[in-house]
Every structure is written in structure tokens, then in C-alpha cells.
N, C-alpha and C positions, 0 to 999 in steps of 0.2 A: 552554468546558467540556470537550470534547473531548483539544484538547491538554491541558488540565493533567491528566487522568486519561491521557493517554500518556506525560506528564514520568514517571509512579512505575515502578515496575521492571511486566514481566510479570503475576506473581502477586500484586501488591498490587493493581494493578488490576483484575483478575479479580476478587479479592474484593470490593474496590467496586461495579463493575457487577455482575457475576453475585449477587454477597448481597445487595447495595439491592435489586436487583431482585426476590428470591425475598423477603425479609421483607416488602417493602412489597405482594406480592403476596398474602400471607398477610393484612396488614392490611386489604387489599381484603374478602377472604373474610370476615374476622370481621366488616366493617361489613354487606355482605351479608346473614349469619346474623343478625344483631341486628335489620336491622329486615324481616326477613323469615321467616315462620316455615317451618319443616319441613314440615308439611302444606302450606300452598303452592304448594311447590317441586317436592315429589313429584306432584303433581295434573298440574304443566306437565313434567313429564320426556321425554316423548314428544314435543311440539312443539319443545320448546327444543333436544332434540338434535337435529331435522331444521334448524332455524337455525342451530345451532353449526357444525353440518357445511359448512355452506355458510360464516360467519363465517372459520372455521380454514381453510377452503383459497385464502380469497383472502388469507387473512395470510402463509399459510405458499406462496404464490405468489410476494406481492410480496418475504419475506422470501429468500426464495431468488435469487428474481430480483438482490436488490440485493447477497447474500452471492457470486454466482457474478460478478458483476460487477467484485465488486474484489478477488478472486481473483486473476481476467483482468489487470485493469490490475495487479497486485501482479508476477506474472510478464514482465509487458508491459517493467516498472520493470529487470526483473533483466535479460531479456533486451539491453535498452538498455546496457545498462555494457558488456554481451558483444560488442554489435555497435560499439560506441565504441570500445576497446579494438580490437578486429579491424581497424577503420582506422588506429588508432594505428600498429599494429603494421606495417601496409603502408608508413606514409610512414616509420616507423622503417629496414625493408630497403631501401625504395627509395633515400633519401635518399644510399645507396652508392654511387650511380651519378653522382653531383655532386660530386666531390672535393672542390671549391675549396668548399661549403655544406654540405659532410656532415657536420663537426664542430657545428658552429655547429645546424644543426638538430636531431642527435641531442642534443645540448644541452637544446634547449627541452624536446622532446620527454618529454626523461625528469624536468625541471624541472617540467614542468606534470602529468605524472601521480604526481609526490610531491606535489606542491600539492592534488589530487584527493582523494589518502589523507589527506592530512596537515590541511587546513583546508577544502574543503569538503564533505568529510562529515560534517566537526562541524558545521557551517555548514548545510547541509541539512538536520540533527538538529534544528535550531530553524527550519526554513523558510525558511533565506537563501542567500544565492548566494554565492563566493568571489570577491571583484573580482581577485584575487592569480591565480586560475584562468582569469578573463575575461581579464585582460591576456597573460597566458602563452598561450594558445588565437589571439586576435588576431595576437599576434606573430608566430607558428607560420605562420598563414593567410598573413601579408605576406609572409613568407618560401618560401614556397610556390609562391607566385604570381611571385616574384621571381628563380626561378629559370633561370639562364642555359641555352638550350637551343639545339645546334649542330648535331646532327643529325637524322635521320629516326628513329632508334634511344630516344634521348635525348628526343626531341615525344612518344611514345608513354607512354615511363615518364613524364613529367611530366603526362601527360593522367592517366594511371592516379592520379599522386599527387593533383591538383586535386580528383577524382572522391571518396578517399580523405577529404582535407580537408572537405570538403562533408558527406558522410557523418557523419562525427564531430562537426562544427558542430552536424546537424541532430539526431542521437540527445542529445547536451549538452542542446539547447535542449530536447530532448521529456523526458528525463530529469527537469528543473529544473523544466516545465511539471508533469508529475505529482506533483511534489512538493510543488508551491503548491497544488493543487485537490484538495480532497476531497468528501467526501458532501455535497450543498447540505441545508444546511441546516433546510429545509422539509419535505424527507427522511427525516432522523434523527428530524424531529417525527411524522411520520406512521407511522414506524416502533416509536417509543417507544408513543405514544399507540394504536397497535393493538396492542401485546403487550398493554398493560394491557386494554384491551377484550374482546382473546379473552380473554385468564387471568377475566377480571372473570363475564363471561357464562357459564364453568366451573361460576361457585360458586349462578347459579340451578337446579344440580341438587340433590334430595333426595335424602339419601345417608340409611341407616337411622344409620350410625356416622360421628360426623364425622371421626374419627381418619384414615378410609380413605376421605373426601375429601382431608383437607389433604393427605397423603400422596399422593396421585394428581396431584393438580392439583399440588404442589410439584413433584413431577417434571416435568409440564410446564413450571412456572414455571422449572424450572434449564435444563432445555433452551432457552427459549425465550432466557434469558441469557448463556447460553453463544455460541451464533449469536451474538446482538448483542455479545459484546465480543471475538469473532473479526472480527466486521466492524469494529468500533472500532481494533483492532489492527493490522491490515492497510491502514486507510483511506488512511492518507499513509504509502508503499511502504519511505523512509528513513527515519521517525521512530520512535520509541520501540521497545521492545523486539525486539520481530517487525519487523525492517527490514531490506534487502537490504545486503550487506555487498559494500567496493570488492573482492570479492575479486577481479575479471576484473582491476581494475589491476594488483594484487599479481603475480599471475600474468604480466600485461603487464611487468612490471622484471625479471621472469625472462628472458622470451623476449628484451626487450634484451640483457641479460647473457651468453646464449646468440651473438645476434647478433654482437655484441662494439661496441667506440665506434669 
């Protein structure tokens, strides 16, 4: 469910989440009033909002909790491509120091971070890995390891490059890791199912006007929709709309280009 309301652009999906959830919070309300009378409701205004009070802040707890959360890992995501890239870029300079493998590896190098831009960020868009990326990264690593080393000078820059490779390995695999895993889903149930609760427990107040309940409490209901389809959007850091872009690669074909082949 998830993904397919992240397949629609931004703003369509806002509308789905955020307006299902505001109409249907509204129909809450009405079920409410209907079998509840006004007199009622005014009688318990007093108790109900010292319950409320306590309801709203373990929602508005957990909801924070779970919004600051993937926040965190959303930046954790972009960070990742920066710190990949920043290895890249070392075994791209070092690789100078290897005449007889310099060509051959700045080769892959720049091979595998077009493959990056080119197919597996489409590829991560739907939750998959780029084998075209796997093979080219593999390759890379043999070649690395592979490297002929003759002096004391030459063991140092190869230590640095190994270090390098490893690096990049493991940001790839953490990248690809966050990409697969999102909010467990027992989560989003206990998330969904407490907005409705608070919003729900709103409409046991007696209001003199119900104009300037629905009105009140709709504003909470949008806020409370808004949060959840920021969290939606964010959930998996490279899909849909709101997703980290290869720019660190981009950037990284410059710095080759700079560097020179």
C-alpha cells in the first residue's frame, strides 16, 4: 500500500493521504454526533479533556518519535552516497600511482559510477539493486587487491587504496540496506490507527456550534495528515518523489574529469 501511493508524483499523494484522511476524519465526527447527543458531551467536557490531554501526547510522542526517526535515516541515506563517492574519488587519484593499472582501473571506476547514475537509481526507485553495478564494484575490488606493489612508498598508497575500497563496499551495501527497509509495518498500523483515535476522541467534546468544532478538529485532522505523509515520503530515502538524488556521483565525473584519465 505504501509503495503504490509513493509510485504517484508528490502532490497526488498528499492529496490521497492527507484528504482521506481529513474526510474520513470528518466522517468519524458525524458518526459520533449522530449517536451521541450534544447534551452529553457538554456534561463530560471537563473529564474528556483531562484524558485527551494525556491521549494527544503519547500520540503526538510516538508520532514524533517515528517522524524524527526517518528524518535521521533519510539524511543517514544522502550522507552515504557523499561518503561512497569520497572513496571513490581516492582510489580514482591514487590509482596514478600504478602506471602499468592506472588506465584499466580509472576505467572501471568511471564505468561503475555511470552505471550508479544510469541504472541503479532507477533500479533502487523500485527497490532493486543493479547487478551491472554489483559486477563493476567486484571487479574494481579484484583489481585493487591485485595491485603490484614494489616498494615501501607504493605498500602505503595501496594500504590507503584497500582502506578506500572497503569503505565504499560498505557505504554501497548500507545505502542498498536502507533502501530495502522501511517502517515495519505493525508501526504504520499503530500509527494510522492512533491518529484516528485521537481525532475520534476530539469529537466527544460539546461544542455550542458544530461549525467551530468541525473546523477545529479538521485542522488537527490536516496536521495530523500532513506528519503522516511526510513520513510516508521519506520512509524509503530513494523512492518516490522526496528521494536523495546521485548528485555526490555526478559531482564525483567532475572531480575525475578534473583529475584527468
Amino acid at each position: 500500500m505504501i509503495a503504490w501511493l509513493e509510485s504517484f508524483p508528490t502532490f497526488w499523494s498528499g492529496i490521497v493521504v492527507v484528504g482521506g484522511f481529513l474526510v474520513s476524519t470528518l466522517f468519524v465526527g458525524y458518526l459520533v454526533s449522530t449517536f451521541t447527543s450534544l447534551e452529553v458531551r457538554a456534561a463530560h467536557n471537563d473529564r474528556a479533556g483531562f484524558i485527551l490531554a494525556v491521549v494527544g501526547v503519547i500520540y503526538a510522542v510516538l508520532l514524533a518519535f517515528v517522524a524524527i526517526g526517518v528524518w535521521e535515516r533519510f539524511q543517514q541515506a544522502e550522507a552515504r552516497t557523499y561518503d561512497e563517492a569520497g572513496s571513490l574519488a581516492i582510489l580514482y587519484r591514487d590509482a596514478g600511482s600504478f602506471p602499468s593499472a592506472r588506465d584499466d582501473l580509472r576505467a572501471t571506476l568511471r564505468a561503475y559510477v555511470h552505471s550508479v547514475i544510469d541504472h541503479e537509481w532507477p533500479q533502487m526507485q523500485r527497490g532493486a539493486r543493479s547487478p551491472i553495478s554489483d559486477a563493476l564494484l567486484e571487479a574494481l575490488d579484484r583489481d585493487v587487491r591485485a595491485l603490484p606493489v614494489s616498494s615501501a612508498r607504493l605498500a602505503d598508497i595501496h594500504a590507503q587504496m584497500l582502506s578506500a575500497i572497503d569503505t565504499a563496499l560498505m557505504d554501497r551495501q548500507t545505502r542498498l540496506t536502507i533502501d530495502f527497509n522501511g517502517i515495519n509495518g505493525i508501526l504504520w498500523a499503530v500509527l494510522i490507527i492512533g491518529a484516528y483515535l485521537t481525532v475520534a476522541f476530539t469529537y466527544f467534546f460539546g461544542f455550542d456550534r458544530a461549525i467551530m468544532q468541525q473546523l477545529m478538529i479538521g485542522a488537527l485532522s490536516l496536521m495530523i495528515g500532513l506528519v503522516l505523509f511526510l513520513v510516508m515520503a521519506m520512509d524509503f530515502p530513494y523512492r518516490g518523489s522526496i528521494a536523495v538524488e546521485p548528485e555526490a556521483f555526478r559531482s564525483l565525473l567532475e572531480t575525475f574529469k578534473e583529475i584527468g584519465s
